[in-house]
C-alpha positions, 0 to 999 in steps of 0.5 A: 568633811560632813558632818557626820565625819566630823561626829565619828571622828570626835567618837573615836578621839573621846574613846582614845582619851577617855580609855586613857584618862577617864572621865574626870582626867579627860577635858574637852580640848584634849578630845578636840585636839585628838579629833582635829577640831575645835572644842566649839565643834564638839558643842555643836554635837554633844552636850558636855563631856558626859554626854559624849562619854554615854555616846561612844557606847551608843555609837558603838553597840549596833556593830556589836550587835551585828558581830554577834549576830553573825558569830551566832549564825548556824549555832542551832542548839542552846549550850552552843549558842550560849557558850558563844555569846559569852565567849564572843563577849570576853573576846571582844572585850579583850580585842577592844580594851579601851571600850571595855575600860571606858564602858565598865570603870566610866560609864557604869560608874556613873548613875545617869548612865543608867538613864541614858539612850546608850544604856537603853543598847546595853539592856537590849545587849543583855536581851539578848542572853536573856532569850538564849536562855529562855529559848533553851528552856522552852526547848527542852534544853535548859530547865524551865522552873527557874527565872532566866533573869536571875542566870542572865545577871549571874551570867553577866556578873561574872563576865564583869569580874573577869574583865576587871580581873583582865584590865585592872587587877592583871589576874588573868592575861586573857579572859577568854581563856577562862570560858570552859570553867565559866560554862563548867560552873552556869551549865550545872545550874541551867541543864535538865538534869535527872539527878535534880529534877525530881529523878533522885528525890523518893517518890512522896518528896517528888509528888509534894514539890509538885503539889505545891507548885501546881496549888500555888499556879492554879488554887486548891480547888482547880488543881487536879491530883492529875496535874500533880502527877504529871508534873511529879512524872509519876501515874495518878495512882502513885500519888494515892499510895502516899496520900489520902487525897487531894487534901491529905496531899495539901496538908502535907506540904507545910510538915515537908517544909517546916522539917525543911525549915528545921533541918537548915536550922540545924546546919546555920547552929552547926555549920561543919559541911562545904555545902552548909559554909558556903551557903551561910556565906552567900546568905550572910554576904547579902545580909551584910549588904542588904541592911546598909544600902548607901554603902551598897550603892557606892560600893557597887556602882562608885567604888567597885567599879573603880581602878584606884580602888584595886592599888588602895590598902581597902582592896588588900582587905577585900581580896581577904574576903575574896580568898575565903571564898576561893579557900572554901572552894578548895575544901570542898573540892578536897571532900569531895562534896564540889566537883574537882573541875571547879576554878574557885577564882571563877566561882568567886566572879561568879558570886560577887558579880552575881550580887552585884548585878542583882543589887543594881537591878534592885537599887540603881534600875529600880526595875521590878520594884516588887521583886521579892528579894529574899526570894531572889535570895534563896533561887541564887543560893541554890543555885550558886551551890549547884554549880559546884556540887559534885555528882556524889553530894547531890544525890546525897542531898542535893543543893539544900542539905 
């Protein structure tokens, strides 16, 4: 037997074992018996059981990526494509469910997996939603004034609640099945819509949003009223029918937003729509999380991720939480102000997986370390309340009101 037999068999022994016992329940001789081989093999191939846990993802990602190549073959447009990717990912976790265990509850519960080669994999992996989406949005098919990353980890976290709710709390049989209503609530947040993009806004409300991103790109002095107008999709001369001039214009931004300002005050003081509960929800629960970052770390990366955790008396707590979120849901959906085709157990993957993905890519990756967060904050508020909102509440309002 070569070398490489023997490597490949000590691979798929560990996936057995380790799938079955994890990481701390899994020794060395158990590997090797599985495998037909002597612990001292194992050595001369990998470091320690660590080592070889990180390894089986490694060994595995080049035949995913060549899957998914070949399921994404002929798919030309962007929606199709990325509902794909997310269907070919649950599929392939439920296929292979001792991978998806071994990878979600022992790898990523671990911080140096994070800095390993086989991660280096699951972020190209990851890429490769990412330029699925960037792809639509230069297209012309997705919206291109927001950040990508942000749906990529939103996308993403939610694909990991689900294989949790498939492989540890037994919510679901077949996570696949839930890909309608994952789509039903990320296209809302990524498609051009005419009823969002400025279309349903008055006009004086179009031409500031646009003002103020094309002073913030270019700078008071070379912005053009021009440029205003072509992003605002009004003629230059609509734009002098509200304003003085380029500076009357200027001027005008900070009364649209401290108004802005003073109507979200009204609503945090007087909470009593769908939109305003579930926005102060999502606010506060980052809030909440954001001010004790030990206990986010742990929870994210140790507790979360562990399956004693969902038979434990602090789950039944957690699922509380949970259900207030889906509850929420149902009433707005019962107002009418959330769309009726809403499943409020996939808005809540949405939602926690969401934060969890943005707070490792905050904490634990440390990627981008600039990153303002409270920014990040408000894009996925706005987002998050997009993807539920029906089509009556958003030309009342749209997704701040």
């Amino acid at each position: 037997m070569s070398n490489q037999d023997k490597k490949q068999r000590i691979l798929e022994a560990a996936e057995q074992v380790f799938a079955q016992k994890g990481l701390s329940g899994a020794s060395v001789a158990e590997i090797a018996r599985q495998a037909e081989v002597t612990d001292s093999v194992i050595y001369q191939f990998f470091k320690g059981k660590e080592d070889l846990l990180f390894s089986i993802p490694g060994a595995r990602m080049p035949g995913v990526f060549s899957l998914l190549e070949e399921s994404l073959q002929g798919i030309r447009d962007a929606e199709s494509r990325l509902s794909k990717m997310i269907w070919f990912h649950l599929r392939y976790h439920e296929t292979h469910t001792g991978f998806a265990r071994l990878l979600l509850l022992d790898c990523r519960s671990h911080k140096d997996f994070y800095r390993s080669e086989a991660y280096e994999l699951v972020r190209e992996y990851a890429g490769v939603m990412l330029r699925l989406l960037e792809d639509g949005a230069r297209d012309g098919n997705f919206r291109n004034d927001i950040d990508m990353r942000l749906v990529r980890d939103m996308i993403f976290g939610t694909l990991d609640f689900e294989d949790l709710g498939f492989l540890v709390t037994g919510e679901t049989v077949d996570a696949s099945s839930d890909l309608e209503d994952i789509m039903a609530l990320v296209l809302p947040m990524i498609q051009k819509r005419q009823s969002w993009d400025y279309q349903t806004m008055d006009k004086a409300n179009r031409i500031l949003l646009a003002a103020e991103k094309t002073f913030a790109e270019k700078g008071f002095i070379k912005a053009k009223v021009a440029d205003v107008a072509r992003l605002a999709e009004v003629a230059e001369g609509t734009v002098y029918e509200y304003f003085e001039n380029k500076e009357d214009l200027l001027l005008s931004i900070p009364g649209k937003r401290f108004q802005d300002h003073m109507d979200q005050l009204d609503e945090t003081f007087q909470t009593r729509t769908p939109l305003g509960k579930l926005r102060r929800l999502i606010k506060n629960h980052f809030s909440l999380y954001l001010t004790n970052r030990h206990f986010l770390e742990v929870f994210i990366i140790q507790i979360q991720l562990s399956p004693r955790f969902y038979s434990s008396k602090a789950y039944q707590t957690f699922r509380r939480y949970c259900r207030v979120i889906e509850i929420l849901i149902e009433q707005g959906k019962a107002e009418g102000a959330f769309r009726a085709d809403v499943n409020p157990r996939v808005f809540r993957n949405l939602f926690l997986g969401t934060f969890s993905h943005m707070s490792l890519r905050w904490f634990i990756l440390n990627k981008r370390p600039e990153t303002d967060k409270m920014l990040e904050i408000d894009q996925v508020t706005d987002l998050l309340s997009l993807s539920v909102l029906s089509e009556e509440a958003l030309n009342k309002g749209g997704v701040g009101n």
